[in-house]
C-alpha positions in Angstrom: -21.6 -9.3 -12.3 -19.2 -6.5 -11.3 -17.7 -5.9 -7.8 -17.3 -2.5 -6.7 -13.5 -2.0 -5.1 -13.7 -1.8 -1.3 -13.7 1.7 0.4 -10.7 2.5 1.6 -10.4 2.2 5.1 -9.2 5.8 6.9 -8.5 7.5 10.2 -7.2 10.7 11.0 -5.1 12.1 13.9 -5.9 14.7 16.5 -3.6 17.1 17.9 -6.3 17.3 21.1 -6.3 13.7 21.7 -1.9 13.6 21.4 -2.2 17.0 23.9 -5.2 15.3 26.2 -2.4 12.4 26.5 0.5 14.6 26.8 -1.3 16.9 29.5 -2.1 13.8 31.4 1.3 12.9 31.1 2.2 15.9 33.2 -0.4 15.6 35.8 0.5 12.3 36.6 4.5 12.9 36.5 3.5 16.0 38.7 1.5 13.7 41.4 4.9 11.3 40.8 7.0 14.1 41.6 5.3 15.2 44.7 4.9 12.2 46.5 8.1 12.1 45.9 8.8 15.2 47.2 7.0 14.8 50.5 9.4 11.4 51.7 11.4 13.9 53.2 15.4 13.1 52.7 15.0 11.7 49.2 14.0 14.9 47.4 14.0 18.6 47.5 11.8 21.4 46.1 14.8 22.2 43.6 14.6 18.5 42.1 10.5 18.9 42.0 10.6 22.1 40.0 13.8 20.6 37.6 11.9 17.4 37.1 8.2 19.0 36.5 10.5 21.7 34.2 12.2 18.6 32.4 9.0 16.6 31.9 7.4 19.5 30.2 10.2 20.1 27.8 9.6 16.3 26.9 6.0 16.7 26.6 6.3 19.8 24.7 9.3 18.6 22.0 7.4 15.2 21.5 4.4 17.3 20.9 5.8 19.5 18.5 7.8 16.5 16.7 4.5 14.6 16.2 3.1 18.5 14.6 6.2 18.5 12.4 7.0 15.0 11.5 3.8 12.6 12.8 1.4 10.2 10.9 -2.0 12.4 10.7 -4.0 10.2 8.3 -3.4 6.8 7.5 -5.4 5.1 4.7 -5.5 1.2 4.0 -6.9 -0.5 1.0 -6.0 -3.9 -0.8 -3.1 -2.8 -2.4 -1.1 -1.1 0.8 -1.3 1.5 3.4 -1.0 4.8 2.2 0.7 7.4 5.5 0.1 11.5 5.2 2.7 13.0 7.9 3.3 16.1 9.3 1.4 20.1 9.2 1.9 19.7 4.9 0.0 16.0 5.1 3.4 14.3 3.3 2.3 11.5 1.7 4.1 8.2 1.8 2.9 4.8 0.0 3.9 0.9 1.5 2.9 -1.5 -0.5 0.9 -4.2 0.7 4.0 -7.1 -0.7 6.6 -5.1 1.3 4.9 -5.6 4.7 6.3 -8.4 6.5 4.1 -8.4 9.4 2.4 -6.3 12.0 3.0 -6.4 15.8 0.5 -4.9 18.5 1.3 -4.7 21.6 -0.2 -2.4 24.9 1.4 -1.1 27.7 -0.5 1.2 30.4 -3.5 2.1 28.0 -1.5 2.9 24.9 -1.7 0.4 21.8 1.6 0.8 19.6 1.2 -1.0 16.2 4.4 -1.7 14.5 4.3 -2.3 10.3 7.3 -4.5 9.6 9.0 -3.6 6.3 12.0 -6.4 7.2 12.9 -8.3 9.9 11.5 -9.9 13.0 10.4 -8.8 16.4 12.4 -10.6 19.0 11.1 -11.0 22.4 14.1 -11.5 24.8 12.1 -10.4 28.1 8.6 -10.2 28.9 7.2 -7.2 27.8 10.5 -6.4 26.0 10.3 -6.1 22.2 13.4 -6.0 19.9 13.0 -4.8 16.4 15.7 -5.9 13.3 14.8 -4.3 10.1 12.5 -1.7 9.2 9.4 -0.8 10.5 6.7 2.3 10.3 5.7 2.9 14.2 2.1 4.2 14.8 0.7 5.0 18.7 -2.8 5.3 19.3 -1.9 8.4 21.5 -3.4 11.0 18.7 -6.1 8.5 17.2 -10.0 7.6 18.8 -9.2 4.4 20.5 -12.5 2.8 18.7 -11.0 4.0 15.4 -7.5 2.5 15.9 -8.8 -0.8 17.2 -10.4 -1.1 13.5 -7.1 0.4 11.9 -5.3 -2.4 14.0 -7.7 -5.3 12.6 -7.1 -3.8 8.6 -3.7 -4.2 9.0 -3.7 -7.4 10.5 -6.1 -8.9 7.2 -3.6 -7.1 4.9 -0.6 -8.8 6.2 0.7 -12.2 5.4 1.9 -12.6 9.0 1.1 -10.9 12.6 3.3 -11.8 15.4 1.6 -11.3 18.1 -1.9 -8.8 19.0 
């Protein structure tokens, strides 16, 4: 009896989801900005526009940092995670022996999975994560949430150890 290798397991990035994010990013700093804005004596119009101008320069770099340099496609199969990154789809292999764990945590709708090459992850403060060693970072900000959730649970069977979820 012969058993067929399992599928790999793959999801791919969208530059419309990472913009949807970043966009609402921007509305909601905007809304932050105005109420602001409207306590009178604690803000001016000058500060509004600087901060709105500031926020979208943010937005904008990150975007074009994650078009440059971001994980578009990452593929996981029983021997490692394989990572394409960037417009020319870099590829970049981990094995599955060098991962030393996976952490997941979520803050405000957004699920960052950390791959652990080396090293721990230190909690010193609620909420507050400290990393030693290496690590690949991947947000859920340009991934379907559905698809990331499954992405999160691959990771988590191919690793010997996961912190925390």
């Amino acid at each position: 009896m012969t058993t067929e290798p399992k599928k790999p397991f793959i999801i791919k990035a969208s530059g419309t989801d990472l913009l949807a994010v970043n966009v609402w990013a921007f509305a909601a700093g905007g809304v932050l900005l105005l109420a602001l804005l409207l306590v009178r004596g604690l803000f001016a119009l000058a500060l509004f526009c600087g901060g709105l101008c500031v926020l979208a320069a943010w937005l904008a770099g990150d975007y074009w940092l994650w078009k440059k340099r971001g994980i578009r496609i990452v593929s996981v199969d029983e021997g490692g995670i394989l990572l394409f990154r960037g417009e020319g789809l870099r590829p970049s292999r981990i094995e599955a022996r060098e991962i030393t764990g996976v952490d997941v945590f979520r803050k405000l709708g957004r699920v960052t999975l950390n791959v652990l090459l080396s090293g721990a992850v230190n909690r010193v403060l609620p909420g507050v994560r400290v990393f030693s060693g290496k690590r690949i970072r991947i947000t859920s900000d340009a991934f379907d949430g559905r698809e990331f959730e499954a992405l999160v649970e691959e990771l988590k069977r191919l690793s010997p150890t996961s912190p925390s979820s």
